[in-house]
N, C-alpha and C positions, 0 to 999 in steps of 0.2 A: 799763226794767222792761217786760217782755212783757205783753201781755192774757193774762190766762188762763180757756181753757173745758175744760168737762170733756171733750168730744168735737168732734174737727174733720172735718168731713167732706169731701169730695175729690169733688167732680164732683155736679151738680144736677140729674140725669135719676130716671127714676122709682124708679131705686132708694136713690140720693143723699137724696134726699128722702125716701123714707118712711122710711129711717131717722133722720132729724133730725123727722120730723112724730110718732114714737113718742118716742124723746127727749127732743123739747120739752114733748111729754105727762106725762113723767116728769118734771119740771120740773129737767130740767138743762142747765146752759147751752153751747149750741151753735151753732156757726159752721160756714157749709155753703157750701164757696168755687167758685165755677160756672165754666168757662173758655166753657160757650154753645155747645157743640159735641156736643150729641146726635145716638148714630148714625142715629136716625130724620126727622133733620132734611129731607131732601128729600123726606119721604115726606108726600103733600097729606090720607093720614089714618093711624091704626091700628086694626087689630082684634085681637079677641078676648079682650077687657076686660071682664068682666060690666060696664054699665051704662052703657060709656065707648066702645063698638065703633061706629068710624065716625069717634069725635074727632076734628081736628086734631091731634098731636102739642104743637106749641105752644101751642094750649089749655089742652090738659091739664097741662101743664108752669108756666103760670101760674095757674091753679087751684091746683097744689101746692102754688107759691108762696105764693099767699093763705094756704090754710091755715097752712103752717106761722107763718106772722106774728103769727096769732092768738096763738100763743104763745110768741114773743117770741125765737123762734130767728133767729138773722141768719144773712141771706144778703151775698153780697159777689163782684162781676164780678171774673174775674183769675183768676189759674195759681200754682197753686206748683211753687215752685223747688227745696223741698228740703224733707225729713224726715228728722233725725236724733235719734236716741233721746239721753237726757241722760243713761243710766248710772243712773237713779234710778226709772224705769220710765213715766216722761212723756217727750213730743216737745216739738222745737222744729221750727215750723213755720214757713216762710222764705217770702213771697210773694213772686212774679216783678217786684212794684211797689216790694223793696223794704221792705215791712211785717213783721212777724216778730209771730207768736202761742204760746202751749205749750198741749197739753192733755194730758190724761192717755189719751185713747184717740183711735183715727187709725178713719177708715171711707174705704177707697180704691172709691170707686166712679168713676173715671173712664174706664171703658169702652172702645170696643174703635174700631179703625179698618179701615174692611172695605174692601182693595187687589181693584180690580177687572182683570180683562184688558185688557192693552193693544192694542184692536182699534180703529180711528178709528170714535167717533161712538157709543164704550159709555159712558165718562164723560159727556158731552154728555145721556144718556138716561135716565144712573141716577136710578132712584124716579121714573120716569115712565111708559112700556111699555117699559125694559131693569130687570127685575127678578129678583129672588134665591128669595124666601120664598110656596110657593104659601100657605100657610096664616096669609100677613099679605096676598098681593094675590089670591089663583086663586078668588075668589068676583067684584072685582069686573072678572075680564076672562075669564070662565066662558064656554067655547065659541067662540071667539079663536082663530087659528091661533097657534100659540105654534113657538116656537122654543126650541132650548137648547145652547149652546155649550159646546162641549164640551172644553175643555184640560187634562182629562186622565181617564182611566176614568170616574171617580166617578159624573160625568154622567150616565152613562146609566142612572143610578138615578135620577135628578133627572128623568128624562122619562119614566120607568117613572109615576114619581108621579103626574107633572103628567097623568097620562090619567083621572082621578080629575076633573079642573076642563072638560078638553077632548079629543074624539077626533085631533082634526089636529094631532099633536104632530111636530115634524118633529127629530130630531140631528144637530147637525153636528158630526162629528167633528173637526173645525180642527187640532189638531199630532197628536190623537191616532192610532196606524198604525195599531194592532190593538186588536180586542177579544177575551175568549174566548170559544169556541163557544158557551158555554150563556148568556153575554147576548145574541149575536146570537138566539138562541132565544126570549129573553125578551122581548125588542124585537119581533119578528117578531108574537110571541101576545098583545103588547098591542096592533098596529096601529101604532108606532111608526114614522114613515120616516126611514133612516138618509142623510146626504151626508157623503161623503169628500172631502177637500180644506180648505185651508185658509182661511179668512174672512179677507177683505182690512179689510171694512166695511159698513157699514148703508146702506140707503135711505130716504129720509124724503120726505112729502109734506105740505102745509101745516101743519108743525112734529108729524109725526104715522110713527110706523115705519110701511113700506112691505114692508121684505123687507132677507133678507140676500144679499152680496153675494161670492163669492166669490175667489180671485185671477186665477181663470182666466176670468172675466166671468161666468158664471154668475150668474143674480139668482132668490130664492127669496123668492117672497110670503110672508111674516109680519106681524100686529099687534103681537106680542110675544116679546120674546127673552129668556127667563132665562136666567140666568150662579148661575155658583161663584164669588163672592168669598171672598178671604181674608181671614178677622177674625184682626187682629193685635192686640193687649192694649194699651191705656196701661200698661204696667207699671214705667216708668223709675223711678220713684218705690219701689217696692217690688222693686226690685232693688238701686237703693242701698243700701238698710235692710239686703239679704243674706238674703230671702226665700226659699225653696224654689220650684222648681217642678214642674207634672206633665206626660207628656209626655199629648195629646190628640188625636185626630184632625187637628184645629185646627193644631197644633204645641203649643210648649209654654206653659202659662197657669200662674197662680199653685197654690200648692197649699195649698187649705181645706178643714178639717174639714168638717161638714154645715151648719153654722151661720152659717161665713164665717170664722173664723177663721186666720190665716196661720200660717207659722210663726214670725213676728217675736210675742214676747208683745206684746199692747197693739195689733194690728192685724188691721184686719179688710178683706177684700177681698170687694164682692158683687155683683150683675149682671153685667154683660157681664167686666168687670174678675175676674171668679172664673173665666166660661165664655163660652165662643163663641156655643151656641143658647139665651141667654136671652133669650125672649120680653119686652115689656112687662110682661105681669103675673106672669111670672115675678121680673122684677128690682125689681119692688115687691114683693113678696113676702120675699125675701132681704135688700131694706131692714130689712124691717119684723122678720124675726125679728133680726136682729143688733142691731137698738136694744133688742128687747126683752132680747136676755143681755147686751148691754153695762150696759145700767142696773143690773141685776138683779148684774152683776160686782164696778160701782162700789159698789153698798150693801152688800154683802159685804166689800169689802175695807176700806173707810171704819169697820164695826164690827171687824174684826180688827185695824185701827191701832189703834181706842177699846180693844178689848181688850189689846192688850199694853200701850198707855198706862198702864190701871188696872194692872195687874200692876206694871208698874215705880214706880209710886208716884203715879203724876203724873195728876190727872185735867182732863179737860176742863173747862173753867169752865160752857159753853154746857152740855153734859149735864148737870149738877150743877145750873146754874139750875132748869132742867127738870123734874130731880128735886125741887127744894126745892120750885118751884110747885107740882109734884103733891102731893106732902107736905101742903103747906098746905092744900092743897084740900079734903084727907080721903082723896088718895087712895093705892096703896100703893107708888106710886116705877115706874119703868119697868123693873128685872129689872138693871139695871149693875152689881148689884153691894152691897156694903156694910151 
């Protein structure tokens, strides 16, 4: 015999959570199963949180925690293995340990995995000075010689940007051959300096970037090197299911209505697991509305069972108590009916 909750949620980052921290408000019973792998995890804080800018990420992540306990929502360490719909418009939800739960609604919030360039000594750095995001680090390494790698065009919009945090922005072009005219223009009027050639790898000085290094020995003073990673979806789980997808900048990520909604009925996909640029308070955000129409889905559907119940003859005992109390009471019955 399965547990059963009305809502299981899939990954316990900020957006994981606030949909089960609305849920549990809602007083419905929810299981929110964490695998521990948020993609802010190397990063030693985040910004742009009203009230929370500067946190720890892990902080803030056990604070969630807390909260949602208050209300009785469980959390649970582990992976799941598997989602398949039962034909009756619930899940069976299969843990990696082995465990097996059903609920009537699925929330895939397992987020995304951002594949960096393989340059010796950029893994090593990532979420340290080798960073991605000027508007989660470009306040606190503002006026910095920065660097920014360059594997393929894009980039040099990325360093257009970064002239905004600092003036000694330097490109390195690495496989890329050409640009066209009018970003060399653009580059040029922002102060921007361009190196052609390829990057072998980094310099480091008492655990600290020094400069990048190129193949031909060339070495170019930097504190800081942004990169383009690739965010790639958890999506295995909601491709099983036979979800739609859209294609994105990114590549391709799930495809949801505005709400979070999938195309599998009964599933919902929200932060990073819906998009690529969703910020921290962006994917609490996207928790937070999808708890609210999921609740607001289940009490709707829960009174259209109760309604064709009554229509077919058959009424609920639990309602009909309800009713009779009221009755008693003096008062005039709750509208069901009769």
């Amino acid at each position: 015999m399965y547990d059963a909750y009305d809502v299981v949620v899939i990954g316990g980052g900020a957006a994981g959570l606030s949909a089960g921290l609305v849920l549990g408000r809602s007083r419905r019973r929810v299981l929110v199963v964490d695998a521990g792998e948020p993609r802010n995890a190397l990063a030693a804080h985040m910004q742009g949180y009203l009230s929370r800018d500067g946190m720890p990420p892990a902080e803030f992540l056990a604070e969630g925690r807390r909260e949602l306990e208050r209300y009785g929502v469980e959390m649970v360490p582990g992976r799941v293995a598997e989602v398949a719909a039962d034909g009756d418009g619930e899940f069976d939800v299969r843990l990696a340990d082995g465990g097996a739960v059903r609920a009537r609604r699925i929330v895939m919030a397992t987020g995304l995995v951002d594949e960096i360039p393989p340059v010796p000594g950029v893994a090593e750095r990532w979420g340290r000075d080798v960073l991605h995001c000027p508007y989660c680090h470009g306040w606190e390494v503002r006026d910095q010689a920065f660097g920014v790698l360059a594997p393929e065009p894009f980039n040099s919009h990325q360093a257009l940007l970064l002239t905004q945090w600092s003036k000694d922005v330097t490109l390195f072009l690495h496989t890329v051959r050409e640009l066209p005219d009018a970003e060399w223009e653009r580059l040029a009027a922002a102060g921007v300096s361009v190196v052609e050639g390829e990057v072998a790898g980094l310099e480091t000085e008492d655990d600290r970037l020094t400069g990048v290094r190129l193949a031909d020995g060339r070495v170019f003073p930097r504190s800081v090197l942004f990169i383009s990673a690739k965010p790639v979806p958890r999506d295995n789980l909601l491709t099983a299911l036979g979800a739609r997808t859209r294609e994105t900048p990114a590549g391709p990520y799930p495809a949801v209505d505005e709400a979070g909604r999938t195309t599998v009925p009964g599933v919902w996909a929200v932060g990073n697991a819906a998009g690529p640029t969703e910020q921290v308070i962006n994917a609490a955000s996207a928790g937070y509305r999808a708890g609210l129409l999921i609740n607001a889905e289940l009490v709707m559907a829960d009174i259209e069972t109760e309604v064709g119940r009554r229509r077919a003859g058959v009424f609920s005992p639990r309602v009909e108590a309800e009713v009779a109390r009221t009755v008693a009471k003096g008062g005039r019955g709750h509208g069901f009916g009769g």
